[in-house]
N, C-alpha and C positions, 0 to 999 in steps of 0.2 A: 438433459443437455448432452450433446454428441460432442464430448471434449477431444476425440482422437484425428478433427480434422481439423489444420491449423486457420489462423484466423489472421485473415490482414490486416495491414491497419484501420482503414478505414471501414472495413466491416466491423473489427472486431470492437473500437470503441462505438460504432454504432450499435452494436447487440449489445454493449453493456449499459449503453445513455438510454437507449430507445426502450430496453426491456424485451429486444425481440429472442427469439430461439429457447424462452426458458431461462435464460440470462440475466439478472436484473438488479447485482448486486456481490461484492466484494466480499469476501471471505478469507485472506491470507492469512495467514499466521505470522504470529510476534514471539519476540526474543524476549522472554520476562528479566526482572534485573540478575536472579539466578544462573541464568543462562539456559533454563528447560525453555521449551518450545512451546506457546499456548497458541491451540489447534481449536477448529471449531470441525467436527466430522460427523459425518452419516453412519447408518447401519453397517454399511458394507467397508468403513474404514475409511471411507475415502475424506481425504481434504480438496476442495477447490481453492483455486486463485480465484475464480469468478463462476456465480450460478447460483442457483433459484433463491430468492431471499423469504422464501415460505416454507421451506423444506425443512424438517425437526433434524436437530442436530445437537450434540452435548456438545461440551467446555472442558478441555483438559489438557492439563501442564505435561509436558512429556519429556523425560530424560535422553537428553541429546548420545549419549554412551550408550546407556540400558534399553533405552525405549519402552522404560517403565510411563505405563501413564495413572496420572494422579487428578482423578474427574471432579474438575469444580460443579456441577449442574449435575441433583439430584432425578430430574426428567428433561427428554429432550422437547428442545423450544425452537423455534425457525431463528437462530441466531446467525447475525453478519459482523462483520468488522471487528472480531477479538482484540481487546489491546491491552496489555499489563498493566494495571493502576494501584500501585502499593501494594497491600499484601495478597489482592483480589487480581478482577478484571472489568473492563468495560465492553461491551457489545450493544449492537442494534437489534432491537426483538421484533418481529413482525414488521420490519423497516419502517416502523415510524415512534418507537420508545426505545430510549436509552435508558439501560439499564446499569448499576454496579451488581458486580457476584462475587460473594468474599471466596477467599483463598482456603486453601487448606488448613484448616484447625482456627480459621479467623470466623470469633460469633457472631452473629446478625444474619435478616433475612436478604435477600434477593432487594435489593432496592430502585426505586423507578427515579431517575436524575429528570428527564424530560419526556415529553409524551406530547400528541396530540396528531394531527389532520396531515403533516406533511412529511415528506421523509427525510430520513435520517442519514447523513454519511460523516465516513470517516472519522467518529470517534478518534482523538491526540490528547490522550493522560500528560502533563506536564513533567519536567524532571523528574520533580518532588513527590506529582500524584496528588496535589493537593485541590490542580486544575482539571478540567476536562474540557477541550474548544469539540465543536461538531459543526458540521454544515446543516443549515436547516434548507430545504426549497423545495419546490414543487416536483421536481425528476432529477437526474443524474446528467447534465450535459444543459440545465439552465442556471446562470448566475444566483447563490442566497445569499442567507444570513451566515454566516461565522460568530456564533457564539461561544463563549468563553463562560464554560458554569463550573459552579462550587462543586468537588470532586464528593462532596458530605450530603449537601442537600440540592443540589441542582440549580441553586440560586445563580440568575445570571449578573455575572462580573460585566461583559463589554458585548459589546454587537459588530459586527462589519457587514456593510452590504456589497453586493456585486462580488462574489468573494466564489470562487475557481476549489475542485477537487485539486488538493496534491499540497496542503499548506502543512506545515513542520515547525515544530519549538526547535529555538534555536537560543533558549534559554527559559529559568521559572517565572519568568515573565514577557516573554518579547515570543513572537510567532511572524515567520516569512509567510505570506499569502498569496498566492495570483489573482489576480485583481484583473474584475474586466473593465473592460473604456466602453464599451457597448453590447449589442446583443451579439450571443457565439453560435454556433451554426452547429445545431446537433449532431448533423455528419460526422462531425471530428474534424471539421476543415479550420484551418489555421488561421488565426486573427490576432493584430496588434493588442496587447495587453500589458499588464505595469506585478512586478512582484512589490507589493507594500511589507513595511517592517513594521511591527505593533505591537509597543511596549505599555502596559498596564493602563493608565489613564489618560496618555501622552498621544497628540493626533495623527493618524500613521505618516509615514515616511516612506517614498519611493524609494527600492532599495536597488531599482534597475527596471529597465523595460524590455520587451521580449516579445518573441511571437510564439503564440501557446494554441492549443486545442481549450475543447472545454475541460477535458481532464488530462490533468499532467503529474507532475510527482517532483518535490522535493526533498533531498537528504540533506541534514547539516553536519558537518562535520565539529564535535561538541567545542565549545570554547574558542573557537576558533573565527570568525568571522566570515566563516566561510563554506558553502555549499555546492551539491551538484543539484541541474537542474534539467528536466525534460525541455528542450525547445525545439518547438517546431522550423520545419524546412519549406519555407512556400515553395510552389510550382505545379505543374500541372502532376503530377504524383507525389504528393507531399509525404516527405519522413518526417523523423523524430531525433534528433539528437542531442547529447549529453553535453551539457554547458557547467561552468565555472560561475559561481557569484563571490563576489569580495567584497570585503567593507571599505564603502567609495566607488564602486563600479555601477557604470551606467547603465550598462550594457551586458545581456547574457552572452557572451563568446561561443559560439558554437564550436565540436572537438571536430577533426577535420572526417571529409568523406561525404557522397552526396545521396545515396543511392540505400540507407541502413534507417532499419527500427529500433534504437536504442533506447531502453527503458526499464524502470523499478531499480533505480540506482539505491544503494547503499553505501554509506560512508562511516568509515570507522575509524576510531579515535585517533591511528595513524595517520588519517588522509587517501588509505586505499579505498576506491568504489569497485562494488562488486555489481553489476548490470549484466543485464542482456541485449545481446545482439544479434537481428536477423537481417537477412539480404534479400531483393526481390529475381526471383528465377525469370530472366530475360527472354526464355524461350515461351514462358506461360504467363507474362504479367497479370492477365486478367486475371489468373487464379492461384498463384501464388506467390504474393507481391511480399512485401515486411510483415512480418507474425510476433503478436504479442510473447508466443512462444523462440525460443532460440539459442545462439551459443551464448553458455556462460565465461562471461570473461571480469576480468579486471583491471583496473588502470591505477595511477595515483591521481588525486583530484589536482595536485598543479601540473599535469601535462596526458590529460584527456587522449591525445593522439597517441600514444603508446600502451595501449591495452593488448593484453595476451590472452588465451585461452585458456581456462580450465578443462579439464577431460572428463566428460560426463558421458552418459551411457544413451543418450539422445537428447534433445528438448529441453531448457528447463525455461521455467517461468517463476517472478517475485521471489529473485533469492536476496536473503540474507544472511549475515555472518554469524555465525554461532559462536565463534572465538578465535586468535589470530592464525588459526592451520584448520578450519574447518566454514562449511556453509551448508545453509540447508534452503530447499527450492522445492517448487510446485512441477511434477511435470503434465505433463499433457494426456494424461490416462489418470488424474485427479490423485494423487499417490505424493504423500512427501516424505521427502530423501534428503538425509546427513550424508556427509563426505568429507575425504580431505583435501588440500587443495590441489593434489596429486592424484584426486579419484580415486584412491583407496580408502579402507576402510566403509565401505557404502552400507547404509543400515536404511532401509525401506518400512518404514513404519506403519502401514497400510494394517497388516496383522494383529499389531498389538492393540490400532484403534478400534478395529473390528472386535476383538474382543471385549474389549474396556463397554464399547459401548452395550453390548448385553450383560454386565454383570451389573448387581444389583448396587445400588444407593448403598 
């Protein structure tokens, strides 16, 4: 995959729903409860945000300081979607098995939670780690199942149908979902849909309606009743903008602006979202419109419209906060990067993965 040449919207979620370019699958890394970094990387070091879900790749915890790395996976396996689950991890193997992989010094083998004919996305460990939800369906940009299985044996707890890329715990039993009301247009074109709340036994709950793609992304901000939200911008060039949800709102609020690709929001236990934002160049719409890629910036989640920039060394994409003076992101030449929130300090990790991944078991 040619990651150096940015991607618009509408291509770029189409290269990741459709599987075209070599593209066919999510790979970001997670914040473990530690605070290392769990990566999923290639030979040559590299981490993607997005790309080939066949491709051998190890499993390893990396010290956000040191960029020491500590390699959960004894051989490399085509692993997607790394996600912290207690003392271990969760990932998608060969896109269509979910797998647990214990932690450092935690005994037991490699375990298989679900398996079978259809793929697998987004792997979301519960607080606790005691749950594991994943989307089951046919491709990446068609409505599944959202299941909710036992984090020990795989055993399914609940089901949800019609159920959207981008759903989030927002407690050890309640999950926000997007929810479709009909069929969604693999494009990435923008259609009326419902965020559901879904608490253990209990029948779900509109938690607000919204206009979404088929894949979108929610962050909640912990205890609080309250999240950021990808929503979409109809019109004949559709964006992506960063909405507000509250407990009692009907309505996703979009942050002001009309013309912006804002997306991969974070929220952290203050209320700051860390996202990105790109702009489409009016002189080349056709080619280089809003990019998954873009400025990293920051807002408070109650006033959206006031976001500033972070100072980064070009591009980032799928950042997250490492802890409250620090973030780490995807850039655009597949390389992940610590920083402070002043752009110093920059520790490019690229190296020590590359080597991790040749030394032995």
């Amino acid at each position: 995959m040619k990651t150096t040449t940015r991607r618009t919207l509408l291509a770029a979620l189409a290269a990741l729903l459709l599987g075209t370019v070599g593209c066919d699958d999510v790979l970001i890394f997670d914040v473990a409860p530690d605070g290392r970094l769990l990566v999923a990387f290639d030979a040559d070091g590299k981490a993607a945000a997005v790309g080939e879900g066949n491709r051998p790749r190890h499993l390893g915890l990396v010290d956000p300081t040191t960029g020491e790395v500590a390699r959960l996976t004894t051989a490399a396996a085509p692993l997607a979607w790394p996600r912290a689950c207690g003392a271990g991890a969760v990932a998608v193997r060969a896109r269509t098995t979910l797998v647990y992989i214990p932690g450092p010094g935690e005994e037991g083998a490699v375990r298989v939670l679900r398996t079978g004919g259809k793929r697998l996305f987004q792997p979301m460990p519960s607080p606790t780690g005691d749950k594991v939800a994943v989307l089951e369906t046919t491709k990446l940009g068609v409505p599944g199942v959202l299941l909710v299985l036992d984090a020990h044996t795989g055993a399914v707890d609940r089901a949800l149908e019609d159920v959207l890329l981008g759903f989030a715990w927002v407690g050890d039993d309640a999950l926000l979902a997007p929810h479709a009301l009909g069929p969604m247009d693999e494009s990435g074109a923008p259609a009326p849909a419902e965020v559901i709340l879904s608490k253990g036994g209990q029948a779900p709950v509109i938690a607000c309606r919204a206009t979404l793609t088929a894949a979108t992304w929610i962050s909640p901000r912990r205890g609080s009743g309250e999240a950021a939200i990808c929503v979409a911008r109809a019109g004949e060039s559709p964006t992506i903008g960063l909405a507000r949800i509250a407990a009692g709102s009907k309505e996703a609020a979009l942050s002001a602006g009309t013309a912006l690709l804002e997306f991969f929001p974070d929220v952290d236990k203050t209320g700051r979202v860390l996202f990105t934002r790109s702009t489409p160049n009016p002189k080349r719409p056709s080619l280089e419109g809003p990019s998954l890629e873009g400025e990293l910036r920051t807002a408070p989640l109650a006033d959206l419209s006031t976001s500033t920039v972070i100072p980064t060394r070009g591009p980032a994409t799928a950042p997250r906060w490492v802890d409250a003076g620090r973030v780490a992101y995807h850039t655009p030449e597949d390389h992940l990067v610590v920083q402070s929130l002043d752009g110093s300090g920059r520790l490019d990790l690229t190296d020590n993965l590359r080597a991790s991944y040749g030394e032995s078991p």
